[in-house]
VMD Tcl script that builds the backbone (N, CA, C; Angstrom):
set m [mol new atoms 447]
animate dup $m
set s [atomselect $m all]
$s set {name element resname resid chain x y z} {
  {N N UNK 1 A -68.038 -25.875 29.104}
  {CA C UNK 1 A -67.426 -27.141 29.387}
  {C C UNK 1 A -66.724 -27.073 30.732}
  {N N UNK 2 A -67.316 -26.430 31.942}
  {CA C UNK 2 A -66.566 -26.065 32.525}
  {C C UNK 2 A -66.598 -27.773 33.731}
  {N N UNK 3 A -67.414 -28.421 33.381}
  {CA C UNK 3 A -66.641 -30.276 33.786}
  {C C UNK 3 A -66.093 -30.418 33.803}
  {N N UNK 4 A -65.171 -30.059 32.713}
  {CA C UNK 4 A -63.886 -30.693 32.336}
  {C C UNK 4 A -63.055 -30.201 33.114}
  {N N UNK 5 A -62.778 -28.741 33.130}
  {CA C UNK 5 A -62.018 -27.790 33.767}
  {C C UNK 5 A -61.808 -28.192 35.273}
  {N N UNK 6 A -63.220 -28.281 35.824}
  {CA C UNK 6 A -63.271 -28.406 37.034}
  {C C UNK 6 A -63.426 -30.227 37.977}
  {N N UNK 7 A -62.797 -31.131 37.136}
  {CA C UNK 7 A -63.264 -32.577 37.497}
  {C C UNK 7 A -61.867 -32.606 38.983}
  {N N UNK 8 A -61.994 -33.407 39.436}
  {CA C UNK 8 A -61.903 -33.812 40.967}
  {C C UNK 8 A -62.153 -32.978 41.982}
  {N N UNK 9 A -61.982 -33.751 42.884}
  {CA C UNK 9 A -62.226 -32.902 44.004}
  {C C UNK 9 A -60.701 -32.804 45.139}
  {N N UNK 10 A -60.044 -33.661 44.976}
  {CA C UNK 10 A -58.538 -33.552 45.823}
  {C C UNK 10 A -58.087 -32.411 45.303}
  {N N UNK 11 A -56.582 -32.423 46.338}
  {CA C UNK 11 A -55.655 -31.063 45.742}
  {C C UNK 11 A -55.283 -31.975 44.347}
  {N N UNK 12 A -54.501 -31.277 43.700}
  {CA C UNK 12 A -53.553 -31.986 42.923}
  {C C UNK 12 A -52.485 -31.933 43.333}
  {N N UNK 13 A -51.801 -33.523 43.110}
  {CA C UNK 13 A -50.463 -33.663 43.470}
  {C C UNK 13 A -49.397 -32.540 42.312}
  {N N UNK 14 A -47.919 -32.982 43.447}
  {CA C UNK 14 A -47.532 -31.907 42.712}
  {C C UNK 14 A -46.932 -32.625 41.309}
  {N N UNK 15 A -47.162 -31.327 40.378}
  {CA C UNK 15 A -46.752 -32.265 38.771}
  {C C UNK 15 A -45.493 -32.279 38.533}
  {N N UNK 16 A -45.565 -32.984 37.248}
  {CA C UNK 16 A -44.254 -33.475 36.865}
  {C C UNK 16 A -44.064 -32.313 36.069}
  {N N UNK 17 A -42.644 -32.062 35.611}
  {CA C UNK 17 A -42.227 -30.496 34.728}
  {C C UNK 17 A -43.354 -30.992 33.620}
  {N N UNK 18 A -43.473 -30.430 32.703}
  {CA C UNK 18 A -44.548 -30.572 31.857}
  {C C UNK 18 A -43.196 -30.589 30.353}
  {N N UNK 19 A -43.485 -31.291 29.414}
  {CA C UNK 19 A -43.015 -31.601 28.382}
  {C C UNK 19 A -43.489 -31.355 27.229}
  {N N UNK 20 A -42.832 -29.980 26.532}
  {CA C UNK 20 A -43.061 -29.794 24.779}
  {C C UNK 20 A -42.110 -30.373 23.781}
  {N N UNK 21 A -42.341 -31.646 23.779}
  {CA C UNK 21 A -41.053 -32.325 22.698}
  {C C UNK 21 A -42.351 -33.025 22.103}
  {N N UNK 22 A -42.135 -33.136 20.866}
  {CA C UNK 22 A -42.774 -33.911 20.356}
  {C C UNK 22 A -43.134 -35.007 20.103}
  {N N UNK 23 A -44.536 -35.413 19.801}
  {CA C UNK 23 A -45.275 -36.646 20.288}
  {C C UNK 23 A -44.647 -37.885 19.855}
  {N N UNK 24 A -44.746 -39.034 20.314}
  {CA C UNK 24 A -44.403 -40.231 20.109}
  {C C UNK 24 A -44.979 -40.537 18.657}
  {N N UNK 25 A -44.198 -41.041 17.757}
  {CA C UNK 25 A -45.149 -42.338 16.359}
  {C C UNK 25 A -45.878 -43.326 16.726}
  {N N UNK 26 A -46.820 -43.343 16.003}
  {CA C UNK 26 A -47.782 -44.244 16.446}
  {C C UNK 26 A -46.356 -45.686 16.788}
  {N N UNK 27 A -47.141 -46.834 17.408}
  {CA C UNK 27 A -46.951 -47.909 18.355}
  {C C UNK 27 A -46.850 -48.767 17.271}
  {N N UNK 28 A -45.534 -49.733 17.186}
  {CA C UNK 28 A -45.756 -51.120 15.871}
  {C C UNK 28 A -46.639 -51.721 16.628}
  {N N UNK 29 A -47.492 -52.002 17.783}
  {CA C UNK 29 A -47.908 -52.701 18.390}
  {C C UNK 29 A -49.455 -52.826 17.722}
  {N N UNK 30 A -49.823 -51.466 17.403}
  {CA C UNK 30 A -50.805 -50.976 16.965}
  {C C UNK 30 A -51.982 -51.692 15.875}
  {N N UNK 31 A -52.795 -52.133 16.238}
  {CA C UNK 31 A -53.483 -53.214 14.968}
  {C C UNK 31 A -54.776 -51.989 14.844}
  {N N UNK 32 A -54.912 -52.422 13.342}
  {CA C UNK 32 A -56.232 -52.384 12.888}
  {C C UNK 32 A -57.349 -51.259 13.244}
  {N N UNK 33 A -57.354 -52.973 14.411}
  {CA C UNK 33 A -58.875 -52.712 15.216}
  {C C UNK 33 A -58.829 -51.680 16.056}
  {N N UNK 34 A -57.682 -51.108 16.735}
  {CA C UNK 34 A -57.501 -50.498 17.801}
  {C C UNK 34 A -57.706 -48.743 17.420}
  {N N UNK 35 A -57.542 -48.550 16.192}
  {CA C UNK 35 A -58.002 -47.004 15.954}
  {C C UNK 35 A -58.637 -47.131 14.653}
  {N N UNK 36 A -59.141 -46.085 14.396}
  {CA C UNK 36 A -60.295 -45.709 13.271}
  {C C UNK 36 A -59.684 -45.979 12.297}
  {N N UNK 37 A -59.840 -46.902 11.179}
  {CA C UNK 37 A -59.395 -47.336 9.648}
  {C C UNK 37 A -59.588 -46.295 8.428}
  {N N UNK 38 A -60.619 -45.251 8.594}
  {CA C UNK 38 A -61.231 -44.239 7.749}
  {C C UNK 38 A -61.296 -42.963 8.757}
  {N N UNK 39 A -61.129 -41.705 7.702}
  {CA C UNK 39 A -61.806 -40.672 8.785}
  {C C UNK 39 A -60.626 -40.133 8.929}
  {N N UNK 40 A -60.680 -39.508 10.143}
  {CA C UNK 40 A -59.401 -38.489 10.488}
  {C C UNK 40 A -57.891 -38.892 11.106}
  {N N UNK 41 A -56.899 -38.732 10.846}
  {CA C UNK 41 A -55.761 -39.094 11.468}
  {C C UNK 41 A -54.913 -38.402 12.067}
  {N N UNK 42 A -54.323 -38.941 12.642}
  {CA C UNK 42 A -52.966 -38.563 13.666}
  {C C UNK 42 A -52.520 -37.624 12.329}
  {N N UNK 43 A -52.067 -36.068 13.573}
  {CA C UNK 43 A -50.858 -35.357 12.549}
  {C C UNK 43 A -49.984 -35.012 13.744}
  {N N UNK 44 A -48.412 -35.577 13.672}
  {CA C UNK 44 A -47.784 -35.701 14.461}
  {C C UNK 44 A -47.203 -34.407 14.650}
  {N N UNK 45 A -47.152 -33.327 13.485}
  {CA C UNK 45 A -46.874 -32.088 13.452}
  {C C UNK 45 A -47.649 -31.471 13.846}
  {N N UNK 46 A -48.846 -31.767 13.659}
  {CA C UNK 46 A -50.040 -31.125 13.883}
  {C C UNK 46 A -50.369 -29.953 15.262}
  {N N UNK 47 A -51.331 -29.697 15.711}
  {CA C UNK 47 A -51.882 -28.844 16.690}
  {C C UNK 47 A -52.413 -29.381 17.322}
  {N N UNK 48 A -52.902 -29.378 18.490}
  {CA C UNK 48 A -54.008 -30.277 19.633}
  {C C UNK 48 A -55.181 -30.121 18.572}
  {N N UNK 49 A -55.484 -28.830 18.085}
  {CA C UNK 49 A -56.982 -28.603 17.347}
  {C C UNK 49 A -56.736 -29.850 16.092}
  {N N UNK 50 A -55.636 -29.275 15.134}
  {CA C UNK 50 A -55.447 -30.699 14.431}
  {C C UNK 50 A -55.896 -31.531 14.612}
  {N N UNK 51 A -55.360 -32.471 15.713}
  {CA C UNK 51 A -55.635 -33.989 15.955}
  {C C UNK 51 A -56.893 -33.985 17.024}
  {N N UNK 52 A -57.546 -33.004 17.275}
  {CA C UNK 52 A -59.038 -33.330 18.034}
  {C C UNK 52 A -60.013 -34.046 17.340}
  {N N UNK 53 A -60.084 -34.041 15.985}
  {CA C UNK 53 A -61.079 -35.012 15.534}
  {C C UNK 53 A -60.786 -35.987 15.678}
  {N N UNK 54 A -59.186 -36.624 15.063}
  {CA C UNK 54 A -58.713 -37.787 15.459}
  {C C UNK 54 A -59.113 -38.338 16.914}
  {N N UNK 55 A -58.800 -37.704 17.919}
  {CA C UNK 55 A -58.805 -37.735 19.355}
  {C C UNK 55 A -60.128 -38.261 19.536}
  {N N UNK 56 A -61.369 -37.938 19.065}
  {CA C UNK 56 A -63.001 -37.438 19.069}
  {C C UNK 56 A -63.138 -39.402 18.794}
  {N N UNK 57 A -62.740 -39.800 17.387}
  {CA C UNK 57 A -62.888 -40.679 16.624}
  {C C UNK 57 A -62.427 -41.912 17.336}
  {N N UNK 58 A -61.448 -41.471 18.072}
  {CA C UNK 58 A -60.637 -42.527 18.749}
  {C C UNK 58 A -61.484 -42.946 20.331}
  {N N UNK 59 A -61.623 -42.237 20.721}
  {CA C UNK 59 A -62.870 -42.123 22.217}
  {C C UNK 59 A -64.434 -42.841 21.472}
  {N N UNK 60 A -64.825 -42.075 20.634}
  {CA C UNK 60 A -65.824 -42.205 20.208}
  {C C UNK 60 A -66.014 -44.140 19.729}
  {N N UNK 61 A -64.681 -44.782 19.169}
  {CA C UNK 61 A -64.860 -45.833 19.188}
  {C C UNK 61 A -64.624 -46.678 20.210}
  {N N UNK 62 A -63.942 -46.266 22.055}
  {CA C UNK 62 A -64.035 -47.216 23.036}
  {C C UNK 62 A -65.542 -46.604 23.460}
  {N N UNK 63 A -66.589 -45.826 23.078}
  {CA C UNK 63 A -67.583 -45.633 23.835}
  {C C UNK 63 A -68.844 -46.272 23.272}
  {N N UNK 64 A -68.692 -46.996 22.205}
  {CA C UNK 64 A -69.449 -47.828 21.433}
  {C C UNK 64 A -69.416 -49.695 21.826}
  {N N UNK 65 A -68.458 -49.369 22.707}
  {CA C UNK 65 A -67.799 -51.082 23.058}
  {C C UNK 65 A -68.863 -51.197 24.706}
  {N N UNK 66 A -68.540 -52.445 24.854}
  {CA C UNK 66 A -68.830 -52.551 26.813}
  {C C UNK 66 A -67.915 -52.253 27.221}
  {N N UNK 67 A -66.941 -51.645 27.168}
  {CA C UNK 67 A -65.873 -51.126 28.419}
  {C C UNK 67 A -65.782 -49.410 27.894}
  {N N UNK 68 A -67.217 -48.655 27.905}
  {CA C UNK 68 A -66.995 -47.208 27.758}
  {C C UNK 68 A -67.193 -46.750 29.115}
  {N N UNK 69 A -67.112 -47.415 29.994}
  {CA C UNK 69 A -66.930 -46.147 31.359}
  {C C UNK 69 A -65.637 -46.955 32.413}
  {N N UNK 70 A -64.679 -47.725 31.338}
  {CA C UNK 70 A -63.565 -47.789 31.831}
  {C C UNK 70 A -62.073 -47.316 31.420}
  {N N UNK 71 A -61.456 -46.289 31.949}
  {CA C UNK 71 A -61.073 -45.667 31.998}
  {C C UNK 71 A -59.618 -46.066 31.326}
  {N N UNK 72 A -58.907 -47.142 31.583}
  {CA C UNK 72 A -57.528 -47.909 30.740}
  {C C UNK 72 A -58.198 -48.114 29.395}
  {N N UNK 73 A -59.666 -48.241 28.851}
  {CA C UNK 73 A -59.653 -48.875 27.554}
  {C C UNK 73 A -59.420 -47.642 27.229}
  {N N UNK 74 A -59.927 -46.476 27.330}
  {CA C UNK 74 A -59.575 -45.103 26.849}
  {C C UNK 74 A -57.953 -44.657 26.340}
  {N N UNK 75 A -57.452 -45.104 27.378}
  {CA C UNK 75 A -55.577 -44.734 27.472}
  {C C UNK 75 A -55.243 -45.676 26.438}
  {N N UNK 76 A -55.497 -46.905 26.661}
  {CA C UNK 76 A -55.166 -48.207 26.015}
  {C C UNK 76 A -55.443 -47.385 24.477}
  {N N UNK 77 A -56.430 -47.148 23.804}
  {CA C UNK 77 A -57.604 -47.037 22.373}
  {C C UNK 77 A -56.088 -45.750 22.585}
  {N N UNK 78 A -55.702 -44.829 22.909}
  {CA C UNK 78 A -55.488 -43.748 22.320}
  {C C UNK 78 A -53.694 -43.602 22.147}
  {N N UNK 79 A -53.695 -45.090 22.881}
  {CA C UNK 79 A -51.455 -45.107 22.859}
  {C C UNK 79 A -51.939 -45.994 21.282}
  {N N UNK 80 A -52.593 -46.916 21.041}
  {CA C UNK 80 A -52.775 -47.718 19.905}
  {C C UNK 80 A -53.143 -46.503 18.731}
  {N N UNK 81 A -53.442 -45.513 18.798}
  {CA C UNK 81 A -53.550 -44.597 18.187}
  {C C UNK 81 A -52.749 -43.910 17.685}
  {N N UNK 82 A -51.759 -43.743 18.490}
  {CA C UNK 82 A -50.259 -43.193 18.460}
  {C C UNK 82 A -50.462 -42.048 19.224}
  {N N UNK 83 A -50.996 -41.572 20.324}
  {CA C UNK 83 A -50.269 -40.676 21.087}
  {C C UNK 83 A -49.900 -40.786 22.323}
  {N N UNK 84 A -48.723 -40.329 22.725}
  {CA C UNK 84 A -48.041 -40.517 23.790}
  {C C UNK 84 A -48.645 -40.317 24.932}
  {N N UNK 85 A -48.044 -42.308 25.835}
  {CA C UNK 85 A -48.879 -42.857 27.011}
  {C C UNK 85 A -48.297 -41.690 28.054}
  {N N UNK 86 A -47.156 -41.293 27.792}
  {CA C UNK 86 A -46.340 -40.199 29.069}
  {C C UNK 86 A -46.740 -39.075 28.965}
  {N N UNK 87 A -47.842 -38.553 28.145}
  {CA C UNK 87 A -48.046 -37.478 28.283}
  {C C UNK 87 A -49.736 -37.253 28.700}
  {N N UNK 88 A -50.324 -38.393 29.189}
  {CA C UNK 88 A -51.831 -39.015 29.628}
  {C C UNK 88 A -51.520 -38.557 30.707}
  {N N UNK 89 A -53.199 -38.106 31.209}
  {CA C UNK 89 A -53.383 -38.286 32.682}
  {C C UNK 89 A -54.998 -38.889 32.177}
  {N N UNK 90 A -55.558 -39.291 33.938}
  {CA C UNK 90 A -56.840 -40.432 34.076}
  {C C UNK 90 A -57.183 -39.737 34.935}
  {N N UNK 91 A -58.747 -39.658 34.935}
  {CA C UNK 91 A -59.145 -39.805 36.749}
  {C C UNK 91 A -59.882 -41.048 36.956}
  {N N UNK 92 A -60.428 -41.153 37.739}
  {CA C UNK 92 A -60.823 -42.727 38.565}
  {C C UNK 92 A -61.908 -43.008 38.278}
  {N N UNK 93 A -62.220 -44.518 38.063}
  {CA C UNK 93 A -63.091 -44.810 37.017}
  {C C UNK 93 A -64.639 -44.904 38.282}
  {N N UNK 94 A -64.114 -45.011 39.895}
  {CA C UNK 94 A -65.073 -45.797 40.795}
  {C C UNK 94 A -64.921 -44.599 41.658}
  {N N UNK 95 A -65.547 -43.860 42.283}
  {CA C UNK 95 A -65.689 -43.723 43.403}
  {C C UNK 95 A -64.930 -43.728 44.815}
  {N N UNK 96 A -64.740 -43.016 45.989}
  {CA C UNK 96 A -64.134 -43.868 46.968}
  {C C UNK 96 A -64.781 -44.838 47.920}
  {N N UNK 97 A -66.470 -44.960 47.602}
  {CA C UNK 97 A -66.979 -45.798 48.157}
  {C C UNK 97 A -67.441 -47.358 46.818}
  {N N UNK 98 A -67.042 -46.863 46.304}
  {CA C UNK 98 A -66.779 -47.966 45.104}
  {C C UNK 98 A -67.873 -48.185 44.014}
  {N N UNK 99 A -68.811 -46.886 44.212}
  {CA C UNK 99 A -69.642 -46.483 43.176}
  {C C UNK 99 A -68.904 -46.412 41.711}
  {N N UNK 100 A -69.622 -46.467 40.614}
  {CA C UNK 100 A -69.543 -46.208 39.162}
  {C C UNK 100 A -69.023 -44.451 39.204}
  {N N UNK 101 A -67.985 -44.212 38.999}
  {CA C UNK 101 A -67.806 -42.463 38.545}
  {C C UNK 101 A -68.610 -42.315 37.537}
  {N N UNK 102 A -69.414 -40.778 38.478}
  {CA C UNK 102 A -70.359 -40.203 37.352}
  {C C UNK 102 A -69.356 -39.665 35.624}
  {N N UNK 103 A -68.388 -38.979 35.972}
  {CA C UNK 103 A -68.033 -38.907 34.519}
  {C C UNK 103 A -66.466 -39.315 34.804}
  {N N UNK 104 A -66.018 -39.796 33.673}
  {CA C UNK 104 A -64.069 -40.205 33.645}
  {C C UNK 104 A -63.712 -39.104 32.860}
  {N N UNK 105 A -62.497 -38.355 32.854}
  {CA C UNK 105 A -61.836 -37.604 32.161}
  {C C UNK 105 A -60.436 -37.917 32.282}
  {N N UNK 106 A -59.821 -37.652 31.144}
  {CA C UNK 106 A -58.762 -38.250 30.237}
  {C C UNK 106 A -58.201 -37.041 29.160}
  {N N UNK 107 A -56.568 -37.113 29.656}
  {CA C UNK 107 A -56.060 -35.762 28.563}
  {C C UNK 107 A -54.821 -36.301 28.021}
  {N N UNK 108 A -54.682 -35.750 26.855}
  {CA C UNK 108 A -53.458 -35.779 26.642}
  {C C UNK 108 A -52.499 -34.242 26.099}
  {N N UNK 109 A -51.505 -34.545 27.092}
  {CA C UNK 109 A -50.750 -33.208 26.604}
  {C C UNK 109 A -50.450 -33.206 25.069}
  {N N UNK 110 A -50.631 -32.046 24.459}
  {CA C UNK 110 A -50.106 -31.966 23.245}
  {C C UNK 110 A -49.615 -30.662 22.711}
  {N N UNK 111 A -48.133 -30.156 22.406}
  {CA C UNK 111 A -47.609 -29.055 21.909}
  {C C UNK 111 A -48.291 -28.162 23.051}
  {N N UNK 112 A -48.365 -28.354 24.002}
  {CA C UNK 112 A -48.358 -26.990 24.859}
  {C C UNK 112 A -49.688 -26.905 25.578}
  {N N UNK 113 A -50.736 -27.826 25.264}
  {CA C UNK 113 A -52.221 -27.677 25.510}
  {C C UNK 113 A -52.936 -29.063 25.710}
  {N N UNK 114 A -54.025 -29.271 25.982}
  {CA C UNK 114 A -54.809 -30.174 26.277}
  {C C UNK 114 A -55.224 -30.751 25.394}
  {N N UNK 115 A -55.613 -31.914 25.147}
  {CA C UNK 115 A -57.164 -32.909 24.172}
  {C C UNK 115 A -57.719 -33.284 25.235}
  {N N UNK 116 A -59.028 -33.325 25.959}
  {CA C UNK 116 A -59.482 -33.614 26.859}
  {C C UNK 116 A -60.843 -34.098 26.769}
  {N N UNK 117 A -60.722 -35.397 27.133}
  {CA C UNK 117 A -62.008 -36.225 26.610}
  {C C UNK 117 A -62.954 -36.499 28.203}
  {N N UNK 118 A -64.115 -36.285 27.818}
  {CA C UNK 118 A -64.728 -36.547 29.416}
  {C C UNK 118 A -65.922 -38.135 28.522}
  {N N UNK 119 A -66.159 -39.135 29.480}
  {CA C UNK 119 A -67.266 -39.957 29.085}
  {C C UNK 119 A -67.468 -40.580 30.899}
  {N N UNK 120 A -68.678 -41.434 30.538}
  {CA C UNK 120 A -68.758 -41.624 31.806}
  {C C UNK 120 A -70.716 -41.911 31.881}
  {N N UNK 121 A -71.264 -42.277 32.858}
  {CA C UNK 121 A -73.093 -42.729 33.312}
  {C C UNK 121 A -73.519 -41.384 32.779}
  {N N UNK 122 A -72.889 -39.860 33.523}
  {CA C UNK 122 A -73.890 -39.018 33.058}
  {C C UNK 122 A -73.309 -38.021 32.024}
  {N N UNK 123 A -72.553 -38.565 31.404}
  {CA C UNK 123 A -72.284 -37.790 29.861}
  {C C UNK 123 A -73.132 -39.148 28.639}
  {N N UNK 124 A -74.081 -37.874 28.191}
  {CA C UNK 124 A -74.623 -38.938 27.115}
  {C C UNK 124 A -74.332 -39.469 25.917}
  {N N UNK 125 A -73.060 -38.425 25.780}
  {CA C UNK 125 A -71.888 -39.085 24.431}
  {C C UNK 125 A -70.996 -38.113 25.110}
  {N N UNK 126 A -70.048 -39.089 24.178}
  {CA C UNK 126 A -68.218 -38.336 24.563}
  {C C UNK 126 A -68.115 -37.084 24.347}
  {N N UNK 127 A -67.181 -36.488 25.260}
  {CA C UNK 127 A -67.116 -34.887 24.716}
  {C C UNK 127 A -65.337 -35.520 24.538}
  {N N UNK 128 A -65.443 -34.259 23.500}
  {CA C UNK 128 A -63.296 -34.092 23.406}
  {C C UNK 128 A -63.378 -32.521 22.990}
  {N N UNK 129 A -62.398 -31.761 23.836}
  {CA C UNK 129 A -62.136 -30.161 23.409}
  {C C UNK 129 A -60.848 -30.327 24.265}
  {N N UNK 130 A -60.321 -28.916 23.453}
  {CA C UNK 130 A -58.914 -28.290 23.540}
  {C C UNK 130 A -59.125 -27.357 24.383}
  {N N UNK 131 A -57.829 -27.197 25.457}
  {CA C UNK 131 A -57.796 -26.796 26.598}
  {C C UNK 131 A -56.332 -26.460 26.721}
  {N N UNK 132 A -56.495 -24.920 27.390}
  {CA C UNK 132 A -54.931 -24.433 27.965}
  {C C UNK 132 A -54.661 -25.588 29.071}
  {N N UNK 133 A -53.352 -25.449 29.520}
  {CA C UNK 133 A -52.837 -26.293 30.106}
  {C C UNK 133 A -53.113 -25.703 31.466}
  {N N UNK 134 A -53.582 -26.430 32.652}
  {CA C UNK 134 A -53.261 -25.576 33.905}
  {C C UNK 134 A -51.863 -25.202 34.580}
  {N N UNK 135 A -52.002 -23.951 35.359}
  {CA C UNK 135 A -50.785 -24.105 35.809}
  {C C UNK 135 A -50.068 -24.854 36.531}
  {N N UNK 136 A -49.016 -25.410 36.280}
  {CA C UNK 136 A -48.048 -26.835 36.901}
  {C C UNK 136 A -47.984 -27.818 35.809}
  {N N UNK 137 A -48.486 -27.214 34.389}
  {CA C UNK 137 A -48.304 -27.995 33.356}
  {C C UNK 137 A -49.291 -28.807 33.158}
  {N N UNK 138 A -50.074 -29.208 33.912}
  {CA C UNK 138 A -51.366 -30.524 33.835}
  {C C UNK 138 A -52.422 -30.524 32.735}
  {N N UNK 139 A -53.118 -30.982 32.480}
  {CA C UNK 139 A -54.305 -30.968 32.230}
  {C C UNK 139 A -55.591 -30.825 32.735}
  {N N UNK 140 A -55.689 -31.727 33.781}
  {CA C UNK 140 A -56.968 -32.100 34.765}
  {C C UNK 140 A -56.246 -31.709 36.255}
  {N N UNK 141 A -57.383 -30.981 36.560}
  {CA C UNK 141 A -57.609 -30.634 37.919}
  {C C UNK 141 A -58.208 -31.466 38.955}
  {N N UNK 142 A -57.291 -31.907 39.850}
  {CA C UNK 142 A -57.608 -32.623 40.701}
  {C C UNK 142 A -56.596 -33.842 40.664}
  {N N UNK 143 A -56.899 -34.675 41.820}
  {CA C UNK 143 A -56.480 -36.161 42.133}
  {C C UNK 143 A -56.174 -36.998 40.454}
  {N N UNK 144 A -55.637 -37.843 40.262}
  {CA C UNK 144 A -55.253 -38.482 38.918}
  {C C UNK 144 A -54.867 -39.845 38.812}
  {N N UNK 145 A -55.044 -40.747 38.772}
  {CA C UNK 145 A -54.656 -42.329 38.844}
  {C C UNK 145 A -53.874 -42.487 37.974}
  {N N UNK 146 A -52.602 -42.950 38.530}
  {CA C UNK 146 A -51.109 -43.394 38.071}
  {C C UNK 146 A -51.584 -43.975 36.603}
  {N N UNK 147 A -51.001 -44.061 35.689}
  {CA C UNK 147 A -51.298 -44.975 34.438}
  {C C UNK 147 A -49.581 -45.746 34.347}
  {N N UNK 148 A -49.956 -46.846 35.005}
  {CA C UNK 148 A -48.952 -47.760 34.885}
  {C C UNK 148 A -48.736 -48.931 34.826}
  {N N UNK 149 A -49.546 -49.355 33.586}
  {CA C UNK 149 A -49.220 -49.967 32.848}
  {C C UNK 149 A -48.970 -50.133 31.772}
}
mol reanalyze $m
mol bondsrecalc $m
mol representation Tube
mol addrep $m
């Protein structure tokens, strides 16, 4: 999986301290539709490995929609999920010449380690695996688009 490991191409900016407090409760905002009704769930105690199926289930249903190679429905599908938007990083859904990105990758910190989902034109289904954290606390290597909203 070494995609994942290795996605951008910038330096990386410098990170923010990296944070082991535990994850946010899911969102009252949270409906329904927005995460998997059956199947695997959020364990807030849990382990990154724990909640990777969850994680899997949750990707796996924005990549079934028309907005699977955009990159906020991902963040969006996985705060409605209940895990914490402050502990996301993104990379860029276009290009710098404003092409389609061949693949998007998307992490979320968890207890010390990665969930790291790659989708995108040339991934032919979603991947999600657990990943040490890089050093500076991050997840993804490389350049990262603010998530702010």
């Amino acid at each position: 999986m070494g995609v994942l490991a290795g996605s951008g191409c910038a330096a990386a900016p410098e990170p923010a301290p990296a944070t082991e407090s535990a994850p946010a409760s899911p969102t009252a905002s949270a409906t329904a539709t927005d995460a998997p009704t059956s199947g695997p769930a959020l364990i807030p105690d849990g382990s990154a490995d724990d909640n990777l199926p969850y994680f899997s289930a949750v990707i796996k249903g924005v990549w079934g929609t028309d907005q699977s190679v955009q990159g906020r429905s991902y963040i969006d599908a996985l705060v409605a999920a209940g895990f914490p938007k402050a502990e996301m990083e993104l990379t860029q859904d276009r290009t710098t010449v404003d092409n389609p990105a061949d693949a998007i990758q998307f992490s979320v910190r968890w207890r010390g380690e990665c969930l790291v989902g790659q989708v995108g034109p040339s991934t032919p289904e979603p991947t999600a695996v657990v990943l040490p954290q890089v050093p500076g606390g991050t997840c993804l290597i490389g350049q990262t688009r603010p998530i702010d909203w």
